[in-house]
N, C-alpha and C positions, 0 to 999 in steps of 0.2 A: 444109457442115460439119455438118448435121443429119444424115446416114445413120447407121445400125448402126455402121459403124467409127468415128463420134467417139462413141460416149457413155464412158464412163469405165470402166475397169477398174478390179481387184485388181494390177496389175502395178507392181513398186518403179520407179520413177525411173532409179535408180543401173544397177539389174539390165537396166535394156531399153539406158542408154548402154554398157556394158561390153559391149555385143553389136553396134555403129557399127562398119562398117566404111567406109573405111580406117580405122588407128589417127588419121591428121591431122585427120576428122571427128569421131571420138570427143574427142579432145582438144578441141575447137572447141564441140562441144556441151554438154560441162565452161562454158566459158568463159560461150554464152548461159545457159544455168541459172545458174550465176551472177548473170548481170546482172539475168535474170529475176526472179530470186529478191528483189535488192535493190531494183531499180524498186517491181515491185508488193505486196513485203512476203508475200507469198505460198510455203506449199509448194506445189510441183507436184504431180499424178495424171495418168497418162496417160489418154489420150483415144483410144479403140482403139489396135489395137499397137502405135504409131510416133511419135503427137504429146505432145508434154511439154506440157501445160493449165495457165493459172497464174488462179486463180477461175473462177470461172462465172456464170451468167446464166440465167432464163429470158422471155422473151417471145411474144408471140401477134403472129401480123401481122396488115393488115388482111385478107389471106384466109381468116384463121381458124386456121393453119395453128401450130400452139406448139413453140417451139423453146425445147432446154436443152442450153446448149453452153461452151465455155470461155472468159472474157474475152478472152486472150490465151495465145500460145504459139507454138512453133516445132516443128520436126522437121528432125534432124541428117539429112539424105538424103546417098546416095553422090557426087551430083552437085551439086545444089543444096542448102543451109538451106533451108527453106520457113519462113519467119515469117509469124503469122498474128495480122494487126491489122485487125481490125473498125473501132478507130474514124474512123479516116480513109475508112471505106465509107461512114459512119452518118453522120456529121454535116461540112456542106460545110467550117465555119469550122477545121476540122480538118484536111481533106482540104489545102486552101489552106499550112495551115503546112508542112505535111508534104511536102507539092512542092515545097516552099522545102528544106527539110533535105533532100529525097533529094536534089537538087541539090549537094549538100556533101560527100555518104553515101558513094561511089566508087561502084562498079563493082559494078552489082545491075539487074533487073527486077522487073516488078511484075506483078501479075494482081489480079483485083476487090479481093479485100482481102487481098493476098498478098505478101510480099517477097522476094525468090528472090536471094541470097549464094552463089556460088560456094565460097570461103573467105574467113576474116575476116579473110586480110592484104588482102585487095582494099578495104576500106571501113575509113572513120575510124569508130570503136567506141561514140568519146563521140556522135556524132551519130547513131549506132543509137541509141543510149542513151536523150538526147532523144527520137525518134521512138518508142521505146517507153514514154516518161510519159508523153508527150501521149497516145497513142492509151490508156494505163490509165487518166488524167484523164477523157479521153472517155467510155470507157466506165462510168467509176463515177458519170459524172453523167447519161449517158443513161437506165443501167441501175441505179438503185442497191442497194445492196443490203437484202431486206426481212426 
């Protein structure tokens, strides 16, 4: 998530969903900005051309290496959502809950710190939901903000 295409743009929000195709992802990604938006209290920015970023972050690893990158956020893809939650990568006791709720969640995969949705008639919403305040929790108290 650190390359050239996540750092943040000038590009609206609204103006990059109005361009989601199918129209049934466009509409769906309506729905997570929404949720987004009320979980983390946050306006979105895109995060190169495609991720909807809801806060940010920077940190140094221990290789030295400094990253500035989004809390949280998703990308309406033609095939899959891509949600993107760091904190269930970042901290185990997190990780542990959240394998508890995908279990709940329907019909989705996963990748290092990645949620991959089909459409959002496949999964229960409010259990998104959940799993995206915990992973915000996580993050604001890993990461907080300075």
């Amino acid at each position: 998530m650190t390359n050239a295409q996540t750092t943040i743009t000038s590009h609206a929000v609204e103006a990059f969903l109005q361009t989601v195709e199918p129209p049934a992802k466009r509409d769906e990604g309506r729905v997570l900005d929404a949720m987004f938006r009320r979980v983390t209290g946050q306006t979105p920015r895109m995060w190169g051309p495609s991720i909807i970023g809801y806060g940010e972050y920077r940190t140094t690893y221990d290789s030295g290496r400094e990253v500035h990158t989004m809390r949280t956020g998703f990308s309406p893809k033609k095939a899959k959502h891509s949600l993107y939650l760091q904190g269930g990568y970042s901290d185990p006791s997190t990780a542990a809950a959240r394998d508890e709720a995908l279990a709940r969640l329907g019909k989705h995969s996963t990748g290092k710190s990645c949620l991959y949705v089909n459409k959002l008639a496949d999964i229960d919403l409010s259990v998104l939901e959940e799993i995206i305040a915990a992973d915000w929790q996580t993050m604001q108290r890993l990461f907080p903000e300075g």
